[in-house]
N, CA, C and O of each residue as an XYZ file, in Angstrom:
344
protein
N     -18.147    -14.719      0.523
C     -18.172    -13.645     -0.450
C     -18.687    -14.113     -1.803
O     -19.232    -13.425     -2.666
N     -18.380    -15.558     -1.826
C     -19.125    -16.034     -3.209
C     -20.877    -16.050     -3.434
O     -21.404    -16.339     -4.508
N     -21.574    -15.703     -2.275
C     -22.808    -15.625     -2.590
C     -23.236    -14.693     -2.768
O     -23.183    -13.859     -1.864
N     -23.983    -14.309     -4.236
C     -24.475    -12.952     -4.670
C     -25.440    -12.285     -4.289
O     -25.598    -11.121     -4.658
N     -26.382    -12.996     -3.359
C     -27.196    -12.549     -2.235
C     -26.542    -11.415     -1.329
O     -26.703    -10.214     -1.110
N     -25.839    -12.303     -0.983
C     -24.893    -11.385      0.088
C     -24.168    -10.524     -0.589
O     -23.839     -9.587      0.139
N     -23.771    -10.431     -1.675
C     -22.392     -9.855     -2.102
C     -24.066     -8.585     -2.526
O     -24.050     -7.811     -1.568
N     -24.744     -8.355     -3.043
C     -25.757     -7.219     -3.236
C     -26.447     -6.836     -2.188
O     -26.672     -5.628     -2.253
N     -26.865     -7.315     -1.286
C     -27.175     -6.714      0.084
C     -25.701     -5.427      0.537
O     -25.873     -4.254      0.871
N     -24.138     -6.272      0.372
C     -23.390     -5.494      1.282
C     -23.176     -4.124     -0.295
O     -23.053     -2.927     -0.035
N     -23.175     -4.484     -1.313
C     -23.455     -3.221     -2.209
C     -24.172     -1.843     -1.446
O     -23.669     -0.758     -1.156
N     -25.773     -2.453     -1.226
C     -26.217     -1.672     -1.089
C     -26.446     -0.954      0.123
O     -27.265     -0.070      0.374
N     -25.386     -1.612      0.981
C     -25.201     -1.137      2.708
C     -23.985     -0.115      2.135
O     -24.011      1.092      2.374
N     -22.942     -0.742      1.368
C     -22.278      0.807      1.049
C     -22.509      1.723      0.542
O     -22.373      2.815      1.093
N     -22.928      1.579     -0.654
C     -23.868      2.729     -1.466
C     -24.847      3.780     -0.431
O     -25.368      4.830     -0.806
N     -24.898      3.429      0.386
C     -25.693      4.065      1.600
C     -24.624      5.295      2.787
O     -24.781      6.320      3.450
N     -23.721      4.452      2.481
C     -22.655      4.672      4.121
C     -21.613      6.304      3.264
O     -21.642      6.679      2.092
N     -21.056      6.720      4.114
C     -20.158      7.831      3.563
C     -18.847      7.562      3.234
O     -18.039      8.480      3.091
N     -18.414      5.872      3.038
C     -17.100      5.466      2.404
C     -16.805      5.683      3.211
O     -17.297      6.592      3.881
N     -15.406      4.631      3.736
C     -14.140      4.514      4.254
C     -13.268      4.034      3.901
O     -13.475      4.032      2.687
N     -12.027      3.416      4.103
C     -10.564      3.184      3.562
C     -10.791      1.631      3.220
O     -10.454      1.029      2.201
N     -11.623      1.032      4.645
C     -11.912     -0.484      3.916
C     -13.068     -0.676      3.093
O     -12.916     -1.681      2.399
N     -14.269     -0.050      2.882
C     -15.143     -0.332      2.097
C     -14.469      0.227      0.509
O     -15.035      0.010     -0.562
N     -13.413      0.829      0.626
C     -12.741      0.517     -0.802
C     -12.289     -0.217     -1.043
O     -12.687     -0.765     -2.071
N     -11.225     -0.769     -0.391
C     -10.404     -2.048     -0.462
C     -12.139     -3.034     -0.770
O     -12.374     -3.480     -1.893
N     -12.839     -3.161      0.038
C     -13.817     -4.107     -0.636
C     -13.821     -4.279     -1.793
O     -13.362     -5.257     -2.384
N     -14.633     -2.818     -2.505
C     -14.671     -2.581     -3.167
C     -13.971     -2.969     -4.726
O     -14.460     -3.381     -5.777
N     -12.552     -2.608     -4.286
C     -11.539     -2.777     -5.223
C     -11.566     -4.444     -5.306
O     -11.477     -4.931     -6.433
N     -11.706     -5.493     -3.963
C     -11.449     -6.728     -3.938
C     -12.810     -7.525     -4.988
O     -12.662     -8.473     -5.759
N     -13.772     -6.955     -4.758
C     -14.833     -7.353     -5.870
C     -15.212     -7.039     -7.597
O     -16.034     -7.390     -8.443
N     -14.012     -6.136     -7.456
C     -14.111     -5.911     -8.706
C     -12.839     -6.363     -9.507
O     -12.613     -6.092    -10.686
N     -12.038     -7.109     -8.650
C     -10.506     -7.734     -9.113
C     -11.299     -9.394     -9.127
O     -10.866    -10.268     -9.879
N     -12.332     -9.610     -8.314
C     -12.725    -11.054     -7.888
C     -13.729    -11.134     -9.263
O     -13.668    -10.158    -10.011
N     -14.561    -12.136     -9.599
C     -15.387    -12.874    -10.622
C     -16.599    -12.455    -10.513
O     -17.328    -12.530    -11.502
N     -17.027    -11.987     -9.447
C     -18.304    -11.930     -9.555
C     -19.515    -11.357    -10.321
O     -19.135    -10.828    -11.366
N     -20.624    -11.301    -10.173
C     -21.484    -11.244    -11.418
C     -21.062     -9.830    -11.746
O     -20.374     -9.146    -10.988
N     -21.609     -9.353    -13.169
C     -21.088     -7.559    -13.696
C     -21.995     -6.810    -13.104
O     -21.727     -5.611    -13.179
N     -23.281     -7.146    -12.364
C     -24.085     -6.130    -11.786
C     -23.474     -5.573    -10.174
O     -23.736     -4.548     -9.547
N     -22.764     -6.479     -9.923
C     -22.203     -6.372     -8.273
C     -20.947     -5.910     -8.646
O     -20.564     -4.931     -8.006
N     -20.076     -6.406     -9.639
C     -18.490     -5.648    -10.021
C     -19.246     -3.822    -10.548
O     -18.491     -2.879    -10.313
N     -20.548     -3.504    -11.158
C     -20.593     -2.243    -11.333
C     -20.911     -1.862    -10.353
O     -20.226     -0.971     -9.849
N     -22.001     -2.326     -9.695
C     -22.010     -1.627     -8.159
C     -20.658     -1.180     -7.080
O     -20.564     -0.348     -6.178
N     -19.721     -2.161     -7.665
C     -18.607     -1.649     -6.896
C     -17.740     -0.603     -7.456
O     -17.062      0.199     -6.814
N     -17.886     -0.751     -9.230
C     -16.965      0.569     -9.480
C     -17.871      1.998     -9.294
O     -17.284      3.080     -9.341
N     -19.446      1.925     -9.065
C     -20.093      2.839     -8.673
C     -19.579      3.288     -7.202
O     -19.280      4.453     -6.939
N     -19.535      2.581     -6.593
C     -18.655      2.649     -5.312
C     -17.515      3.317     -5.245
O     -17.434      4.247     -4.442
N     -16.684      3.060     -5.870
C     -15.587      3.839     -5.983
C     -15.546      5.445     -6.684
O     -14.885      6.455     -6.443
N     -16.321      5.193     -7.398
C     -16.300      6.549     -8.209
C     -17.222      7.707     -6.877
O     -16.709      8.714     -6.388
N     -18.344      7.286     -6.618
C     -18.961      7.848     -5.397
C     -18.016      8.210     -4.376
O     -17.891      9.430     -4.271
N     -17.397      7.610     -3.688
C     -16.138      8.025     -2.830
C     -15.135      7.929     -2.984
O     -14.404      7.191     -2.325
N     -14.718      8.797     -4.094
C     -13.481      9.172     -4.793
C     -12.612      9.902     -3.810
O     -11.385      9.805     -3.801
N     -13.390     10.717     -2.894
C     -12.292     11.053     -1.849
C     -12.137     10.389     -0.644
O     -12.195     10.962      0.444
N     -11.987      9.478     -0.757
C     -11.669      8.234      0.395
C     -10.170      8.148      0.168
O      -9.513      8.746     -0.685
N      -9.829      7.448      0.925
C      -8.493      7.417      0.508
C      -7.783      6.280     -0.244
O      -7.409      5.544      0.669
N      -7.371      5.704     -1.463
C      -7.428      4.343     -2.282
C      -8.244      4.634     -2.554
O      -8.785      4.048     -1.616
N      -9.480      5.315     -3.311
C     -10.095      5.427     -4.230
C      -9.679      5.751     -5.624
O     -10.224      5.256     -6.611
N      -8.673      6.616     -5.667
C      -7.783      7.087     -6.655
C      -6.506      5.670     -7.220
O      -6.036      5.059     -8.180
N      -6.502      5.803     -6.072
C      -5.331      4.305     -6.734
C      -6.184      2.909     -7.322
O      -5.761      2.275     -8.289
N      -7.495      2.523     -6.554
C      -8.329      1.255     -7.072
C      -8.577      1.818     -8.335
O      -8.317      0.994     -9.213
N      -9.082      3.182     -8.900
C      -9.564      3.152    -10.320
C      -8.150      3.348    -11.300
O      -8.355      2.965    -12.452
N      -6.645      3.914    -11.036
C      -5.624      3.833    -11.709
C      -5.629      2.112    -12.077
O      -5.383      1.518    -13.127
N      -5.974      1.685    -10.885
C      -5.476     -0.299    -11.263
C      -6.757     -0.552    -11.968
O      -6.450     -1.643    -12.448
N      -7.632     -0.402    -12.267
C      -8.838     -0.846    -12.996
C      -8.295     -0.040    -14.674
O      -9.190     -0.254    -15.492
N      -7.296      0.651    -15.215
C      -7.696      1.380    -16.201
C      -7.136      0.073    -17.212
O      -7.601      0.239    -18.339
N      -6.395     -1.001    -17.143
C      -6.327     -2.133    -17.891
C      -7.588     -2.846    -17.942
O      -7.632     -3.519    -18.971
N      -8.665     -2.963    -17.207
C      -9.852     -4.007    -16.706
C     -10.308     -3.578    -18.158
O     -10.139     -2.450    -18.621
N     -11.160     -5.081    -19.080
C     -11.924     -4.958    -20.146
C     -13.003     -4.366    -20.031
O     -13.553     -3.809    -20.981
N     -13.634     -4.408    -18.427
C     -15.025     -3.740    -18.425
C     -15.492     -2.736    -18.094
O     -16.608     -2.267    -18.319
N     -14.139     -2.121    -17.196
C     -14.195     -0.575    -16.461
C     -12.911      0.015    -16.744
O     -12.856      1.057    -16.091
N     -11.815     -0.157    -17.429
C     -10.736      0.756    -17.677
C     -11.261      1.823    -18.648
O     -10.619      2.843    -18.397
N     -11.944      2.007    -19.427
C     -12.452      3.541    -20.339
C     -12.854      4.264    -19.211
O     -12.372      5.389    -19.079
N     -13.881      3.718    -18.112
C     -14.809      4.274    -17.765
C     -13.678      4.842    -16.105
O     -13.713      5.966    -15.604
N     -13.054      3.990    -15.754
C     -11.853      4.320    -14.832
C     -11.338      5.491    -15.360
O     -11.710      6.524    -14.804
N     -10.292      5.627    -16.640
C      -9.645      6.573    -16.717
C     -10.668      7.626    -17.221
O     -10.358      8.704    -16.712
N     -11.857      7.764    -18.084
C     -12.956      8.896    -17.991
C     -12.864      9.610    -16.632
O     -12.528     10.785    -16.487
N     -13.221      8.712    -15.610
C     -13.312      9.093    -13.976
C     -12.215     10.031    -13.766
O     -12.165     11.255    -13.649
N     -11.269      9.006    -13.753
C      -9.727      9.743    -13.312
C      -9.162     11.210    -13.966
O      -8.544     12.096    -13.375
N      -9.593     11.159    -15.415
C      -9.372     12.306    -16.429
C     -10.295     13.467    -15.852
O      -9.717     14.533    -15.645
N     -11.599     13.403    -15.578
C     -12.546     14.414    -15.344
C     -11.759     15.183    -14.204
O     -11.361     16.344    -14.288
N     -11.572     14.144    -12.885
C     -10.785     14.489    -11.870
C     -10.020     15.333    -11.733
O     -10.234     16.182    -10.868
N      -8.918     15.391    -12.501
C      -7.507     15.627    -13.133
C      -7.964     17.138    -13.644
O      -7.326     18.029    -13.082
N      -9.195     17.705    -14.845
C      -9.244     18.312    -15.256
C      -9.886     19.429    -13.854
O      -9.323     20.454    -13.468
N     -11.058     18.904    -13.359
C     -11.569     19.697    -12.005
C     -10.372     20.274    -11.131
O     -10.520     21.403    -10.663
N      -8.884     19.392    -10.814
C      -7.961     20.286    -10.025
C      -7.162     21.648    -10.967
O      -6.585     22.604    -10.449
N      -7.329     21.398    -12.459
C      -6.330     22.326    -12.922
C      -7.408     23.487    -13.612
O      -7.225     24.054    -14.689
N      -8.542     23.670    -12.718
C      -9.680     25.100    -13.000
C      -9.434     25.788    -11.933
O     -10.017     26.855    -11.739
């Protein structure tokens, strides 16, 4: 998982796919892990894209502390929030 070759190839095999329960957990695991900020955004793009997966909602609640995606987490989560109460 430490090679960023690989770690942007499997980005862009999800970015493709219609989300499932583990390509969040990926997801969530690469963006808790070090890796470069173009592959950690590809993954919170990931998440936000299949927001109705299931743990999609909970990976961006745990990101709203993160220095680089908590604004942009709870933005997500807030918009969300506002779309169920129309």
């Amino acid at each position: 998982m430490n090679n960023p070759l690989h770690l942007v190839e499997l980005v862009r095999k999800l970015m493709d796919s219609e989300g499932t329960e583990a390509e969040i957990q990926l997801a969530q695991e690469v963006l808790e892990g070090n890796a470069y900020i173009l592959v950690r955004e590809a993954a919170f793009a990931i998440l936000v894209a299949h927001q109705q997966v299931n743990g999609a909602a909970s990976a961006l609640e745990s990101l709203q502390s993160d220095p680089d995606f908590g604004s942009s987490a709870m933005r997500v989560l807030y918009s969300k929030q506002g779309s169920y109460n129309q």
